[in-house]
Structure formats: structure tokens, C-alpha cells
C-alpha atoms as an extended CHARMM CRD file, in Angstrom:
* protein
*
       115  EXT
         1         1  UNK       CA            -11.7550000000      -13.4850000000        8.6680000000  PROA      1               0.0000000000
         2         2  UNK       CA            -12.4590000000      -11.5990000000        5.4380000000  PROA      2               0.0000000000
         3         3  UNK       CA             -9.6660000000      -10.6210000000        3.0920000000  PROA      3               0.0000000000
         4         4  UNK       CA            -10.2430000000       -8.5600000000       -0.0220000000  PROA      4               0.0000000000
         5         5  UNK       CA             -7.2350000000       -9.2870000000       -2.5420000000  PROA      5               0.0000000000
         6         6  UNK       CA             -7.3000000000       -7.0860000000       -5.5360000000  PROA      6               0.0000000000
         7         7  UNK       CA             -5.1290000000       -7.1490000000       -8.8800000000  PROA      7               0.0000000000
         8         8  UNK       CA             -5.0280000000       -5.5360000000      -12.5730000000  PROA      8               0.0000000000
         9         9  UNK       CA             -3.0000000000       -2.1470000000      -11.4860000000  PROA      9               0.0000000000
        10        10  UNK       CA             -0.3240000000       -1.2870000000      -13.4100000000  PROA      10              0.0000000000
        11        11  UNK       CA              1.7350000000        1.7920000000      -15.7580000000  PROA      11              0.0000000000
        12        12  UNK       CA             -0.6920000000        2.5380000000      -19.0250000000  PROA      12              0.0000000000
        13        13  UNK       CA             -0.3670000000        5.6920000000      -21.3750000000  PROA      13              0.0000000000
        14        14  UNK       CA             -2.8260000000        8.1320000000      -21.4030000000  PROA      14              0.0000000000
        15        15  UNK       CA             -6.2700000000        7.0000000000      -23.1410000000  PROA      15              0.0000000000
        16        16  UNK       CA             -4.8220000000        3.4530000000      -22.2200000000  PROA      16              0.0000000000
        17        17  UNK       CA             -7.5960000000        1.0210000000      -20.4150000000  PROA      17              0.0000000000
        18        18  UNK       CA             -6.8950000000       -1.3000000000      -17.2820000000  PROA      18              0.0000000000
        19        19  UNK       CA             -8.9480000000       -3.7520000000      -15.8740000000  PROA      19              0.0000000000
        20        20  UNK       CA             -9.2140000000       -3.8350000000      -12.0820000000  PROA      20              0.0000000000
        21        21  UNK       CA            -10.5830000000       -6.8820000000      -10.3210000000  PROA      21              0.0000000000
        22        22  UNK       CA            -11.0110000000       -7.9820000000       -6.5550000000  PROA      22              0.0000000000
        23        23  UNK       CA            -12.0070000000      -11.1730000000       -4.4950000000  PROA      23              0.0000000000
        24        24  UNK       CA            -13.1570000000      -11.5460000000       -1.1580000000  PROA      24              0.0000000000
        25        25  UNK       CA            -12.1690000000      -14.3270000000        0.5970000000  PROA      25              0.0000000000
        26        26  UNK       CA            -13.4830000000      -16.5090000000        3.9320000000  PROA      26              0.0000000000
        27        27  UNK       CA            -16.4880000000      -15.6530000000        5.4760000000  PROA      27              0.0000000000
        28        28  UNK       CA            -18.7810000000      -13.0860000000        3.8180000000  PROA      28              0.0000000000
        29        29  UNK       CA            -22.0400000000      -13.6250000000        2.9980000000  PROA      29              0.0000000000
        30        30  UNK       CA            -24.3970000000      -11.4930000000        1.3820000000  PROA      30              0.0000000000
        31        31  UNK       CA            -22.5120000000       -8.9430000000       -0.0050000000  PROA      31              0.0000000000
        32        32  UNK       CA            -24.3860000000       -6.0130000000       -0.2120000000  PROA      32              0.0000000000
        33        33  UNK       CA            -22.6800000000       -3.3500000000       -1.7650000000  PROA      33              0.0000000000
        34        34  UNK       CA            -19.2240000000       -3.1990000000       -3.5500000000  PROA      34              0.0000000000
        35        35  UNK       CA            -17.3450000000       -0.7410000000       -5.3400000000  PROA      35              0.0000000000
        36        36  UNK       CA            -13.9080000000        1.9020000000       -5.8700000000  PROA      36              0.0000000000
        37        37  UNK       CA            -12.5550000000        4.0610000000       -4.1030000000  PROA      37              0.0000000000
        38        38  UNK       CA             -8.6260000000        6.1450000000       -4.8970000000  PROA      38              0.0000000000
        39        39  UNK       CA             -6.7900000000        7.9060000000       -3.0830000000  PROA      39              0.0000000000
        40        40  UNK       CA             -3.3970000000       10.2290000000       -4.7020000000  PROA      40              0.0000000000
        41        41  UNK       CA             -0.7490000000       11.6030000000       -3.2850000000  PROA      41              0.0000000000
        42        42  UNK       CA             -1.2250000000       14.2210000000       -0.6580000000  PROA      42              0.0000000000
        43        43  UNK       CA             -4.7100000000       13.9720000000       -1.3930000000  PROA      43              0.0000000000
        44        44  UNK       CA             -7.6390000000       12.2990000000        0.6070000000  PROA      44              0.0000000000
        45        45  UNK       CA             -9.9770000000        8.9300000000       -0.5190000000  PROA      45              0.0000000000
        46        46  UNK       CA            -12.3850000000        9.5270000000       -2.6950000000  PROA      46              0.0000000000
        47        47  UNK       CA            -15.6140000000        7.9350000000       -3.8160000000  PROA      47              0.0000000000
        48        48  UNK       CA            -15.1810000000        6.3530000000       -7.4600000000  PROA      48              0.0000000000
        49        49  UNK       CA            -17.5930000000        3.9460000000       -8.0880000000  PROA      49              0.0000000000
        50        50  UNK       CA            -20.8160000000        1.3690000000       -6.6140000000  PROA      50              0.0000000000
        51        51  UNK       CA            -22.5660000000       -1.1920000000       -7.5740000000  PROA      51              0.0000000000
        52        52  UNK       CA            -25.2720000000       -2.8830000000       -5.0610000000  PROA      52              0.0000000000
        53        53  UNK       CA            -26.8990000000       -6.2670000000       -4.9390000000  PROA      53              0.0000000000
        54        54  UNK       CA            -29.0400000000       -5.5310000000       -6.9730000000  PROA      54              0.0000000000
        55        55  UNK       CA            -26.9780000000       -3.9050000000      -10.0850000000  PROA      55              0.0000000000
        56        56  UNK       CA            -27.3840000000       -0.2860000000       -9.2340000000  PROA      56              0.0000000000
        57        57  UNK       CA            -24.7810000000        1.5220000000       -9.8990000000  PROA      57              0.0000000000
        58        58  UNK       CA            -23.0920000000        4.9830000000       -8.9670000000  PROA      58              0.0000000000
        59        59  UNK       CA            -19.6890000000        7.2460000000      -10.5730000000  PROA      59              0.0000000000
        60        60  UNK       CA            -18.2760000000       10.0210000000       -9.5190000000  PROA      60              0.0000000000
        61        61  UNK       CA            -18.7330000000       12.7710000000      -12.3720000000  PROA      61              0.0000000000
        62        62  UNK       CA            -15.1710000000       12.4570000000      -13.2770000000  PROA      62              0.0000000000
        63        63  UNK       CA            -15.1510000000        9.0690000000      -14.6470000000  PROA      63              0.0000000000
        64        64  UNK       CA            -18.7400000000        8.6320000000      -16.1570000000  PROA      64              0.0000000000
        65        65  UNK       CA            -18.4480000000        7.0080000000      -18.7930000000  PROA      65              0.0000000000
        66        66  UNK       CA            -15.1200000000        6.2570000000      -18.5780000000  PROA      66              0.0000000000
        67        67  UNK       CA            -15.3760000000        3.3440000000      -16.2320000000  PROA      67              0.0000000000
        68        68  UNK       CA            -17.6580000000        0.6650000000      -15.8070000000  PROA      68              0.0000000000
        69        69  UNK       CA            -18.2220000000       -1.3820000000      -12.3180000000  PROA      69              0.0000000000
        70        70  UNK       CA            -19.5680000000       -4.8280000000      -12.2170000000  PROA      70              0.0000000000
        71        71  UNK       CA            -19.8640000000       -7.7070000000      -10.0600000000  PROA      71              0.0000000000
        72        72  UNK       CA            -20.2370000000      -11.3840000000      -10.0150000000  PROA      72              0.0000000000
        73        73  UNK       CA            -21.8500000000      -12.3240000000       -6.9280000000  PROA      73              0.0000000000
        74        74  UNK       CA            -20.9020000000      -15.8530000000       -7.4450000000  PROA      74              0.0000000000
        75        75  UNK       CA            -17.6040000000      -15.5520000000       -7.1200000000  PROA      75              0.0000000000
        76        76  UNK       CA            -17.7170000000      -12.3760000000       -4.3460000000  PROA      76              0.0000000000
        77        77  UNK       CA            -16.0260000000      -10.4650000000       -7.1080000000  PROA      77              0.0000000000
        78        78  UNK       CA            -15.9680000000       -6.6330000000       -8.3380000000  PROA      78              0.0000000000
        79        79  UNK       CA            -14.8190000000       -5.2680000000      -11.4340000000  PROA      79              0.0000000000
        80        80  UNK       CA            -13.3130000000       -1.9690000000      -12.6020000000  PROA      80              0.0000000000
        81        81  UNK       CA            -13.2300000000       -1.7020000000      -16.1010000000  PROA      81              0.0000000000
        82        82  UNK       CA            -11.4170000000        1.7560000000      -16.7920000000  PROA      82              0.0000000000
        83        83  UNK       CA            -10.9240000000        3.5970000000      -20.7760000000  PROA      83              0.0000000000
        84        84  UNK       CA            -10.0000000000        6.2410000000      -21.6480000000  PROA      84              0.0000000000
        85        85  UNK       CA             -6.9760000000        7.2000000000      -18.7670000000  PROA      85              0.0000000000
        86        86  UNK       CA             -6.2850000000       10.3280000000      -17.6630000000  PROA      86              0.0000000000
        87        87  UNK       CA             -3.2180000000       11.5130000000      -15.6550000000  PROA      87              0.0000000000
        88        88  UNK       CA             -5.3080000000       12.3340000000      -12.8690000000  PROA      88              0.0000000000
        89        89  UNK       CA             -6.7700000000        8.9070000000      -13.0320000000  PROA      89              0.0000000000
        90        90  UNK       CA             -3.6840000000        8.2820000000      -10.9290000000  PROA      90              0.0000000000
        91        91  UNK       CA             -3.9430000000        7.1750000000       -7.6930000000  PROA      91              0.0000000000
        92        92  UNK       CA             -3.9030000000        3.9650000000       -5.2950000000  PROA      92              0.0000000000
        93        93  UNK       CA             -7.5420000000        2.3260000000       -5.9490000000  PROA      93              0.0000000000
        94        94  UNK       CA             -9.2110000000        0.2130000000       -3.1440000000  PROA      94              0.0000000000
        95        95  UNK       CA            -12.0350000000       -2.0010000000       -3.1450000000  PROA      95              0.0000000000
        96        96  UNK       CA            -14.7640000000       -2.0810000000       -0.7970000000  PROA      96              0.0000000000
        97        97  UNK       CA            -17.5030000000       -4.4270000000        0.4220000000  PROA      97              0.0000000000
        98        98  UNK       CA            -20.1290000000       -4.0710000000        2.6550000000  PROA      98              0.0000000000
        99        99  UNK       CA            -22.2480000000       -6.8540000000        4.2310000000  PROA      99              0.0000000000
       100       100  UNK       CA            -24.8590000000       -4.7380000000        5.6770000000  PROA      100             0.0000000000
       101       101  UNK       CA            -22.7310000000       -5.5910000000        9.3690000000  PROA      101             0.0000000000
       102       102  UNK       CA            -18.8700000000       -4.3960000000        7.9330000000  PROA      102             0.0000000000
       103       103  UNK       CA            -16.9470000000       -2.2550000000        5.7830000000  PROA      103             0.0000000000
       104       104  UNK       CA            -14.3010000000       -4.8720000000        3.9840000000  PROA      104             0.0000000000
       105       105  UNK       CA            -11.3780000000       -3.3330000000        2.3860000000  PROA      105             0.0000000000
       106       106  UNK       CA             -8.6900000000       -4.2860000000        0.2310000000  PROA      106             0.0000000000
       107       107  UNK       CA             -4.5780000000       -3.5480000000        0.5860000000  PROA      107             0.0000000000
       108       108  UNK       CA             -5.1320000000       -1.2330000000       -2.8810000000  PROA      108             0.0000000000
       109       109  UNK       CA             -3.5510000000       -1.7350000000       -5.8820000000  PROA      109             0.0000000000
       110       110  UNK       CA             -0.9970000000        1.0990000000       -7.9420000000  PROA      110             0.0000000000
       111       111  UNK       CA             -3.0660000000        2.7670000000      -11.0350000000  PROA      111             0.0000000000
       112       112  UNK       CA             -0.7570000000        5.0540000000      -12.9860000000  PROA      112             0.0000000000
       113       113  UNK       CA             -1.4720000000        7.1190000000      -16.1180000000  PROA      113             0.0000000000
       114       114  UNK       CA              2.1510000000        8.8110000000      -17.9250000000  PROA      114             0.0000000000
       115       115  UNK       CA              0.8810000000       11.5830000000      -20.4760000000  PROA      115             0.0000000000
């Protein structure tokens, strides 16, 4: 059984930076893609950020060059780094990882910006 713990959420001021990390743990191999996705109130998942095997990676427009994803495959690990806050950064971010079988996804973790 795969679990998918993430941490690093938290209350920041806007232009404020958190650092959003997640693990998988048990039996995943191969980890083929992994990356960000938020959902807000009232409002529906969205696609924030990928990063494949490889070290490809994809943003939405809203956070280019804002945040930064990364990985470290030894450790099954993905990394949010996020500057620069806005308001309407907030929102319940989830990690995702995909071993080219499943869709793994974590419990989310509370990201929220005060202006």
C-alpha cells in the first residue's frame, strides 16, 4: 500500500514563501511523474505544477515563476518551493504521483496567504 504524506503548509503574509514537501511511502517503484495540484473553497482542483522522471517540468500560468517543483527520486520525494504569495495562492495543495499503473495522492496540506 502506497501512502503519500505531505508537510510545509501553513499561515504566511502576502509575498511570504513556503516550502511544500511530500513522501511516498511502501511500495512504489518507478515513479514516473509527480507534481501539485490545489483546490479552494467552492472551487474545483486545479493543475499547479509537474515534474517527470526525467526533470521536465510544467506550471500553470499563474504561478510561473513564482514556484519551483523538484524531486529527489531517491528518496520518492517532491518539492514545492513557493515566493512570492498571493491571496489567491490559497487553497488546500495535494501531491500526486504516478507510476505509469496508478494515480497516488496525498491527504493535502492547508496553504494560506492573509493580505
Amino acid at each position: 500500500q502506497v501512502q503519500l504524506v505531505e508537510s510545509g503548509g501553513g499561515l504566511v503574509q502576502a509575498g511570504g514563501s513556503l516550502r511544500l514537501s511530500c513522501a511516498a511511502h511502501g511500495s512504489i517503484f518507478s515513479i514516473n511523474v509527480m507534481g501539485w495540484y490545489r483546490q479552494a473553497p467552492g472551487k474545483q482542483r486545479e493543475f499547479v505544477a509537474t515534474i517527470t522522471s526525467g526533470g521536465s517540468t510544467n506550471y500553470r500560468d499563474s504561478v510561473k515563476g513564482r514556484f519551483t517543483i523538484s524531486r529527489d527520486n531517491a528518496k520518492n520525494t517532491v518539492y514545492l518551493q513557493m515566493s512570492s504569495l498571493k491571496p489567491e495562492d490559497t487553497a488546500v495543495y495535494f501531491c500526486i504521483m504516478n507510476d505509469r499503473r496508478n494515480d497516488y495522492w496525498g491527504q493535502g496540506t492547508q496553504v494560506t496567504v492573509s493580505s
